[in-house]
C-alpha positions in Angstrom: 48.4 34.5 -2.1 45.6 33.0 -0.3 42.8 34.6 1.2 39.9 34.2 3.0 36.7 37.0 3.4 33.1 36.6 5.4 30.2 38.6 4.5 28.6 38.8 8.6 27.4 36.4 10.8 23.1 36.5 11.4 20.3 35.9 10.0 20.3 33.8 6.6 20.3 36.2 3.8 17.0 35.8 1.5 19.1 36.3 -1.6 22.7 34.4 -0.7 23.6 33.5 -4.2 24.3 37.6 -5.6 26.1 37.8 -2.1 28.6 34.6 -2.2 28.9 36.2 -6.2 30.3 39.5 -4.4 32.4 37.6 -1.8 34.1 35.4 -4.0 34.9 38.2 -6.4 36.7 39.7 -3.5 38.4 36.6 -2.7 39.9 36.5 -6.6 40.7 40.4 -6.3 42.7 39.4 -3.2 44.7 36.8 -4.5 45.8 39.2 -7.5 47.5 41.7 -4.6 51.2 42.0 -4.4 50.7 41.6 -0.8 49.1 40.6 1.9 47.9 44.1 3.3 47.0 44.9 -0.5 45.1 42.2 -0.7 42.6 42.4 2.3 42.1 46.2 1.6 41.2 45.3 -2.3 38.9 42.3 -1.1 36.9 44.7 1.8 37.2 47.8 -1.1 35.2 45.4 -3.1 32.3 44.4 -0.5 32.1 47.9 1.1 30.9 49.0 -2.5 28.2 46.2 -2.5 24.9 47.2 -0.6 24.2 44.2 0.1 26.9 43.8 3.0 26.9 46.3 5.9 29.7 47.5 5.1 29.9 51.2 3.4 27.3 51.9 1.2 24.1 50.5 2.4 25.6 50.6 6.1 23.6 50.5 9.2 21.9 53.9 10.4 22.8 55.4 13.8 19.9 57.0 15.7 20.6 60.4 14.0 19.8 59.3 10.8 23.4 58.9 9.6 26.0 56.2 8.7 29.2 56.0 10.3 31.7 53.9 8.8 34.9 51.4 10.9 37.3 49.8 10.1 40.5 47.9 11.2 43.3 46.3 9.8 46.7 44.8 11.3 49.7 42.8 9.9 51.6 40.2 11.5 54.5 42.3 12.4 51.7 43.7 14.9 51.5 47.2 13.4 47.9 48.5 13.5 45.5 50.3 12.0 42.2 51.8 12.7 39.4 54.5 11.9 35.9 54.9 13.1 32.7 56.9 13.2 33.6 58.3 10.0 30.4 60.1 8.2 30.8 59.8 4.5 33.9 57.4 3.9 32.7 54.2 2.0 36.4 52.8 1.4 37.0 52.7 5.4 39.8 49.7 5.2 41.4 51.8 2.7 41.4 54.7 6.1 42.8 52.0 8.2 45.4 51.3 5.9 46.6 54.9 5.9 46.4 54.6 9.6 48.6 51.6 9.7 51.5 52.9 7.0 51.1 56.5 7.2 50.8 57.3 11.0 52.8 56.9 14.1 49.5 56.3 15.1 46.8 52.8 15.6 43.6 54.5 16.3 42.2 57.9 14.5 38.0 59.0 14.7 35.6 60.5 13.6 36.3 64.3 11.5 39.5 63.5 11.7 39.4 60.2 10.3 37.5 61.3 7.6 40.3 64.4 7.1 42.7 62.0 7.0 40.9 60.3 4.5 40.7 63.0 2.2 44.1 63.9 2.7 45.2 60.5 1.1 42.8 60.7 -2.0 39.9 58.7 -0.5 36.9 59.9 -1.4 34.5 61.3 1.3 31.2 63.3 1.4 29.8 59.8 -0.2 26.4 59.0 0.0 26.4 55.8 2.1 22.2 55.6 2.7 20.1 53.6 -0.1 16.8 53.8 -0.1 16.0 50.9 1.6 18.2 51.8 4.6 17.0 55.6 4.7 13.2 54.5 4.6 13.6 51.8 7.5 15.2 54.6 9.4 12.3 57.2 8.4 9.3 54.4 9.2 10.7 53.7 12.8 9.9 57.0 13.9 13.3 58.4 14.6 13.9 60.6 17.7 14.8 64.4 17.1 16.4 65.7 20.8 19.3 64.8 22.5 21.4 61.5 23.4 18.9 60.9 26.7 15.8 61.1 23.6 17.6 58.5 21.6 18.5 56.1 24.1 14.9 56.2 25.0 14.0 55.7 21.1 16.9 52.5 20.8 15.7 50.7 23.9 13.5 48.8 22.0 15.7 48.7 18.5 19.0 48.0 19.3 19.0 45.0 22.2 21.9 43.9 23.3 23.9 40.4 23.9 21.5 37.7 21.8 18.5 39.5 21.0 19.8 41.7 18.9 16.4 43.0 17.7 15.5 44.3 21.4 11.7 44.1 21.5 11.6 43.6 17.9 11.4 40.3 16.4 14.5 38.7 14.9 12.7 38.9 11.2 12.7 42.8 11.9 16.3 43.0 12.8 18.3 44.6 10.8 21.2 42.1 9.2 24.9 42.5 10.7 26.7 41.7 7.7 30.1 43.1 8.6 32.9 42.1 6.2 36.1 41.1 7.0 38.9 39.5 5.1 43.0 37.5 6.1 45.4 37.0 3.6 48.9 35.5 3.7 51.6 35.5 1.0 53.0 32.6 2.9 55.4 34.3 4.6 53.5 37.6 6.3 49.7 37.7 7.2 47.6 40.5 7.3 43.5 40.6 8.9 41.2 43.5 8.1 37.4 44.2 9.3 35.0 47.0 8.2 31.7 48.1 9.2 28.7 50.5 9.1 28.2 49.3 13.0 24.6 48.4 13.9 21.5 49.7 13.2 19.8 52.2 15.2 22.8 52.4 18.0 23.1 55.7 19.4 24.9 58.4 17.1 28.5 57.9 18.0 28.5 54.5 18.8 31.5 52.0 17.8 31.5 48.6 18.4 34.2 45.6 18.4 35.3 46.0 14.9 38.2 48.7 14.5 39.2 47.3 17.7 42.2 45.6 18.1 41.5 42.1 19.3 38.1 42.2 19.1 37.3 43.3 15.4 40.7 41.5 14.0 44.0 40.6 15.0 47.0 39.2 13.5 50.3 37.8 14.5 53.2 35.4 12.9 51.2 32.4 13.1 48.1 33.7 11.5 44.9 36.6 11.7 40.8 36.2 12.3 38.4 38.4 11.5 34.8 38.6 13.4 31.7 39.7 13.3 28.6 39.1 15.4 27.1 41.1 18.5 29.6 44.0 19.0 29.3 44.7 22.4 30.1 40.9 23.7 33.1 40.4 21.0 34.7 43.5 22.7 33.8 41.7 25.8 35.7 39.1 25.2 38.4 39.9 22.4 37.4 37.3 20.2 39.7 37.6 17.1 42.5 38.1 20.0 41.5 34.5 21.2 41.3 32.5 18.4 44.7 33.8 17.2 45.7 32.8 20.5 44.9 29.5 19.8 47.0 29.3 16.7 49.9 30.5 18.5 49.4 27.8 21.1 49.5 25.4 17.5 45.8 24.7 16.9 44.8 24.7 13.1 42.8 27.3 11.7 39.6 25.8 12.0 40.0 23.9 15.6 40.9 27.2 16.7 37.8 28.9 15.3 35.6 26.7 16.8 37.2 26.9 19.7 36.9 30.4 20.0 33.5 30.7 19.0 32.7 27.9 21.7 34.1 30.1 24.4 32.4 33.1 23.3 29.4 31.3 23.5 29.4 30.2 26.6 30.9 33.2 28.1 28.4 35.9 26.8 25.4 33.7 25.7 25.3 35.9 22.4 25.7 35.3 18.2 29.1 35.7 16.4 31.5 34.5 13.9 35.0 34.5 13.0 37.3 33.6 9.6 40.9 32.4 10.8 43.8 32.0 8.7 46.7 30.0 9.8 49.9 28.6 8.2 48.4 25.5 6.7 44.7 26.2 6.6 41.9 28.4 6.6 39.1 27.7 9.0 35.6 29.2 9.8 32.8 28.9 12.8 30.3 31.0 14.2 26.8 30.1 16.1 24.1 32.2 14.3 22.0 31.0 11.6 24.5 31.7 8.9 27.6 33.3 8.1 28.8 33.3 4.2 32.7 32.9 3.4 34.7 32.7 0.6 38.1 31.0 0.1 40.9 32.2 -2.4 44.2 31.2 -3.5 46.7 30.8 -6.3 
């Protein structure tokens, strides 16, 4: 097995070594798997636990105070799975893979999601806040009406495209340390993303990653995994296009830098993506940093 996981592409991290420790523990969980869709929900099950990455517990807090959970995962035979704006839910991979195996179905939200969840013996009703999440949330003054209140409230938090601090500075923004993971077995892939979204977007909100295409995508020749400013990679599909570029017979990493490249000049705005291909793994993204790990046995 041979996988590959990314912790988020933003800022630099102040503390990367505990991070890359988590990541790379998630890499050699992954390799362990049976198979390839095993391994990319055991890898994300191990980084959603971890605070550190925003990614189940310590996830980013919508306007209303709570943390909503995505997730996405496909396999190279192109069957899909997805969950979003689930409340509660830190293992949402694990959601997406019940999605994928266990429903006619590639998208399911929200309550739902999260009955689903339950359903299947993944725990819900979790605690995803820690207390340095829940008391930046408390200090920025949080609105208490309706949506029109708390688009009023995000205008200056949430920003949009590059400046993803809005009238903050960057040091205030919150990190977007998505997590996503491929893995191959050499003969099937499999590409998985998860997310607590970004902080201080409207309640409801869901962004690129439990989209297929944008968050992850996955065929024969290989699967990516992104992270970065939601919006734009749903803009422009960006795991879609660098898989694209594997099918066309790139390498892994040519075809992340391609994509990234194109993204970049297209929308103007920050992302990253992991690709694994036949032969190689391969990483890019244009922010300031983006931790990966590589696995394989």
């Amino acid at each position: 097995m041979r996988v590959i996981a990314h912790g988020g592409a933003g800022g630099r991290p102040d503390e990367p070594a505990p991070r890359q420790a988590t990541l790379d523990e998630a890499t050699r969980r992954g390799v362990d798997a049976d198979t390839p869709l095993d391994a990319v929900e055991t890898a994300l099950g191990v980084l959603e636990s971890d605070p550190r990455f925003n990614a189940g517990v310590g996830g980013a807090v919508q306007s209303d105070g709570v943390v909503r959970t995505d997730a996405g995962v496909m396999t190279s035979d192109r069957e899909i799975g997805a969950a979003c704006s689930m409340s509660g839910v830190e293992r949402a991979a694990s959601v997406a893979r019940v999605v994928h195996s266990e429903t006619p179905h590639v998208f399911v939200s929200g309550e739902h999601a999260v009955d689903l969840a339950s359903e299947f013996g993944i725990e819900t009703d979790v605690d995803l806040l820690t207390d340095e999440t829940r008391e930046g949330y408390e200090e920025e003054d949080p609105p208490r009406g309706g949506p029109r209140e708390h688009l009023d409230w995000l205008a200056t938090r949430f920003g949009s495209g590059d400046d993803q601090a809005g009238e903050r500075s960057k040091d205030e923004a919150p990190d977007h340390d998505t997590v996503g993971t491929v893995a191959t077995d050499g003969e099937t892939f499999a590409a998985a993303t998860s997310t607590g979204g970004r902080s201080f977007a409207l309640a409801g909100r869901v962004g690129d990653v439990p989209q297929v295409g944008s968050g992850f995508f996955c065929t024969a020749a290989g699967g990516a995994s992104a992270t970065g400013a939601g919006e734009d990679i749903a803009r422009v599909t960006l795991s879609r296009r660098a898989v694209g570029y594997l099918d066309d017979g790139l390498g892994a990493q040519a075809a992340a830098e391609r994509a990234i490249d194109e993204f970049e000049d297209i929308t103007g705005s920050g992302a990253g993506v992991i690709v694994l291909g036949e032969d190689e793994a391969g990483s890019a993204f244009n922010t300031d940093g983006m931790q990966t790990s590589i696995g394989y046995k």
